[in-house]
N, C-alpha and C positions, 0 to 999 in steps of 0.2 A: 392845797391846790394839787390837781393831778401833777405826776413825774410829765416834764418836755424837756426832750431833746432836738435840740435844735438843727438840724440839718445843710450847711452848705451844698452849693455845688459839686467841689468834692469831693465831698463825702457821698452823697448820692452815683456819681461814677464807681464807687469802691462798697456799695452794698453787696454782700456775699453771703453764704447761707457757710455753714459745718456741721459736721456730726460730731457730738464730744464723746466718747465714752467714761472721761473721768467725770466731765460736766452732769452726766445720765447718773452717776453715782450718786454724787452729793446732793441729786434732785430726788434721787428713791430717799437719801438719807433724811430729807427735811421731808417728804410724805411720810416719812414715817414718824416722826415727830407731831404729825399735822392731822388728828385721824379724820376729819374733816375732808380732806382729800383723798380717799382712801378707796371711794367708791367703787373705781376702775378696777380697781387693782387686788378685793376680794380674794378672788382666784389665785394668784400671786403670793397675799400674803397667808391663805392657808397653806400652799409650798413648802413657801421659806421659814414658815414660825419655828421649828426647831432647830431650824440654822440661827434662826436669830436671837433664840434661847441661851445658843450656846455662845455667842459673841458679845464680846465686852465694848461696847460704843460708848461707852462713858467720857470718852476724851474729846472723844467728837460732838457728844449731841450739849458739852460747856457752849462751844459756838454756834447750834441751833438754836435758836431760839423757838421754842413751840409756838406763839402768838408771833406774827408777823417779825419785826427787829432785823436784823443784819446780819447774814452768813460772809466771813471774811471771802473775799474775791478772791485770794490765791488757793484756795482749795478748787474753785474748779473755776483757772482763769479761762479767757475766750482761749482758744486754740490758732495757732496763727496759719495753720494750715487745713483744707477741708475734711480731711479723712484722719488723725493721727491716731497711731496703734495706743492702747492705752499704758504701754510702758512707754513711749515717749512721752505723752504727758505727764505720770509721775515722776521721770526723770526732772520735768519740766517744774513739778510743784518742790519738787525735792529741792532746786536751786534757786527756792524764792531767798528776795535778801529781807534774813531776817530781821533789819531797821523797817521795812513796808511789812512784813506779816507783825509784827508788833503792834504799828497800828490800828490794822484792821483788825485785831484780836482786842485792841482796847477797846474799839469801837463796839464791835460785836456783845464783848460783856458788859459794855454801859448800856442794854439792850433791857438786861436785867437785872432790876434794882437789889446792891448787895453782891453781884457775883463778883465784880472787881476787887474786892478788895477779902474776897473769900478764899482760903490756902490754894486751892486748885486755881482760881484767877491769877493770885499774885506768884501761884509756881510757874503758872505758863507765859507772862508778864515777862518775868526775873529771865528765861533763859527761852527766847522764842526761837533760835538755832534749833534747838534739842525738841520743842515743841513741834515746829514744824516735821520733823525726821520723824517724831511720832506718829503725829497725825497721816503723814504719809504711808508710815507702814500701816496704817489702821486702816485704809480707805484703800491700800489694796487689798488687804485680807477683806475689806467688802464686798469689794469687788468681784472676788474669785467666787466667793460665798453666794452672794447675791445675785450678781448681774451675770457674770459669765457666762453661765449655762444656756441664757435665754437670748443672749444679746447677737445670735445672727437672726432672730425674728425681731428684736427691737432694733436691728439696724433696717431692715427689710423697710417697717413702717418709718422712720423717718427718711429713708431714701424717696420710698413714694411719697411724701409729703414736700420734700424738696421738690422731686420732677412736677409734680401739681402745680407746686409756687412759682417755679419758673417759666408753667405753659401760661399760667395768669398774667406774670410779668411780660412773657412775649406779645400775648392779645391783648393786654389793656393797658400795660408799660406799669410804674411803680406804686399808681393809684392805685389800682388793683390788686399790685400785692401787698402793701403794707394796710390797706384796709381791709385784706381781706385777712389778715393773721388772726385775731381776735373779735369778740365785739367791744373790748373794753381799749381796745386801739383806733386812735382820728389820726387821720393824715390831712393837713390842710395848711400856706403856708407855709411849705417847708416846717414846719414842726411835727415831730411825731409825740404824740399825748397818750400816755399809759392810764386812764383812769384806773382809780381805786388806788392809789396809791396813800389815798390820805393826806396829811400835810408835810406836801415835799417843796421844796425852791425848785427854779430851774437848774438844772444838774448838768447840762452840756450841751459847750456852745459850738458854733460851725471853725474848726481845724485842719480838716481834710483825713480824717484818718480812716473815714468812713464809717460803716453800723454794720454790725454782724448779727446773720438771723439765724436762730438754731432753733430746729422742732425741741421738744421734749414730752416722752413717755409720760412722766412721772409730775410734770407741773400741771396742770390742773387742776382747778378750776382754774388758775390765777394765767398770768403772764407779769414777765419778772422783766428789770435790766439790770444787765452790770453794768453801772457809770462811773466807778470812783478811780480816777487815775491811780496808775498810767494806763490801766484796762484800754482795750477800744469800744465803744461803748457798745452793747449788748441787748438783744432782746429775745430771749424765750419764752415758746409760747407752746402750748399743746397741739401733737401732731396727730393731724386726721387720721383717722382707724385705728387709734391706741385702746376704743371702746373695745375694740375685737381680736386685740392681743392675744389675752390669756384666755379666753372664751370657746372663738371661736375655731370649731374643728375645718378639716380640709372639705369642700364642699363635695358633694359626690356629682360627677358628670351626668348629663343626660343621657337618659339612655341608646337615642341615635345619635348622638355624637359617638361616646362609646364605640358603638358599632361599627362606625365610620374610623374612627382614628386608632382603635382597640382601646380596651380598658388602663391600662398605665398612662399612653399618651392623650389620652379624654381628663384623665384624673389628675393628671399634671400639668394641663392647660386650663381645667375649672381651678385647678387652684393656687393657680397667680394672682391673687386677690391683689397683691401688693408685688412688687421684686422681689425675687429672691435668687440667691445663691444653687449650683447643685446640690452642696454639702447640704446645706439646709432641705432641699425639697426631698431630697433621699432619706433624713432621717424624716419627715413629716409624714410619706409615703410608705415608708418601709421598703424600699429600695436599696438596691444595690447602686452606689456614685456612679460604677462604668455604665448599667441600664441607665437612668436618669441622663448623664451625659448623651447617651446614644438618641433616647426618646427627644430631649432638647434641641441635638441637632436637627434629627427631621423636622421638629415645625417650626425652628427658624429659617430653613430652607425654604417651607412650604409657603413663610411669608408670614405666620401666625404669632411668631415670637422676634420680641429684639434683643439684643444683650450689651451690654454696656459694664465698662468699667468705671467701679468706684473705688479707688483705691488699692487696697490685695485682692481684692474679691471681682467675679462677675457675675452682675445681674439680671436676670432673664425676667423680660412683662412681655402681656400681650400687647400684640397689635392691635388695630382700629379691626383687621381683618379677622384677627383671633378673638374679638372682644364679641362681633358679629356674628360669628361662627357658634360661637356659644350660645350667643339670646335665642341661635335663628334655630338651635338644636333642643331649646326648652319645646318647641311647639312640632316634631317631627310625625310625620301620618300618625306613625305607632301608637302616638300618644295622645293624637285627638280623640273626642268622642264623638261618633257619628252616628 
């Protein structure tokens, strides 16, 4: 039967979204396990392939399982706060108690028949302290490796995948956002139904702890939960525009916009596709941070840009009036034909 998670009262009071970056890790790390998933991400992994040539994940991918099975939870538990840097979460997997990662590491290797009781199984069994401190140092050097580089444009799209979820939640209340995360998600009931889950029992009853909803990069096709206490229960799911991550370039302005705003601040309002950062639009543009800062302030001034903080960072999108500005600059005299 599909995964349900049962939802009290609540618990629907305490639905909140996060951005995980350790979570984004160990999600590249099971797509890369999964080449079936892989689609998106192309681009990506011809990048990384001789970063990943050269890095020894062997320790890590004992608790992948490639077909479906169980990644233990505390390698990327929920995050208890929306934004945290990804040294406090490793500090935070660092000081799992090794009596709970033991478990979830049995668990994980009864996933695949024989590995439990295979030297590597029963070495990481026998001293899961020491396993754990591994696996951590592993998943950071992934991190730096893998994800770092890219990850103010993969925070970008899960930012605008929050803002999105939460303009659904304002106009339609929670029908609309939890129906609208997936198609393989029903809301109905107070239950929320992960199909495709296979043959699962009901996993989690109403407690009040709430459900935390986190985009992710890298899970796709699927949508996952974490249920297994003490977790709070979890559900990730693919964040809009991750198609155009690695793809797509900065769009080029039109040409009476352009002329209108000049060519920097045209080219750095077509290509808010998503939030982003200055640091980020500076290096996308090949700008200089102090230009870009300068260029951003004026058209938040003018009304065409907003900015918001998400944690260390802030993020600049368009306006309804910036968003206008641009369609109404596709179609400018110059570029009719008459």
């Amino acid at each position: 039967m599909p995964l349900t998670l049962h939802l009290g009262a609540d618990d629907l009071t305490r639905c909140r979204f996060a951005i995980s970056p350790l979570c984004q890790t160990h999600e590249a790390l099971r797509m890369l396990r999964r080449p079936a998933r892989h689609g998106y991400h192309r681009a990506w992994l011809h990048r990384v392939r001789r970063t990943l040539a050269g890095l020894d994940l062997s320790p890590l991918w004992l608790f992948v399982p490639r077909v479906g099975g169980y990644t233990p939870d505390f390698l990327g538990p929920p995050p208890g706060e929306p934004y945290p840097t990804i040294d406090d979460e490793l500090a935070r997997m660092r000081a799992t108690d090794p009596a709970l990662a033991r478990v979830e590491m049995a668990r994980s290797l009864a996933c695949t028949p024989g590995l439990t009781e295979s030297p590597r199984g029963r070495a990481a069994l026998d001293d899961p302290a020491g396993t754990v401190r591994r696996l951590a140092d592993l998943t950071e050097l992934a991190w730096h490796a893998l994800l770092a580089p890219d990850w103010p444009r993969h925070r970008s799209v899960l930012a605008a995948d929050i803002a999105h979820r939460s303009r659904l939640a304002a106009d339609g209340g929670l029908q609309a956002l939890l129906t609208g995360l997936h198609p393989g998600v029903d809301w109905a009931g107070h239950r929320l139904t992960l199909r495709g889950y296979g043959d699962h029992a009901e996993a989690q009853r109403p407690d009040g702890r709430g459900i935390l909803l986190m985009p992710s990069v890298f899970v796709w096709p699927d949508v996952v939960s974490g249920f297994a206490c003490p977790w709070q229960p979890t559900v990730i799911y693919p964040a809009r525009g991750m198609g155009r991550l690695h793809t797509a370039p900065a769009p080029r302005p039109p040409e009476a916009l352009a002329r209108l705003l000049g060519h920097q601040r045209a080219g750095l309002l077509a290509g808010l596709t998503v939030p982003a950062s200055t640091t980020e639009l500076a290096d996308r543009h090949g700008l200089a941070p102090s230009t870009v800062s300068s260029h951003l302030t004026a058209l938040r001034a003018a009304g065409l840009l907003d900015a918001r903080r998400q944690g260390y960072y802030v993020l600049y999108e368009r306006t309804a009036l910036g968003d206008g500005l641009l369609a109404g600059g596709q179609g400018g005299p110059a570029e009719r034909s008459s």
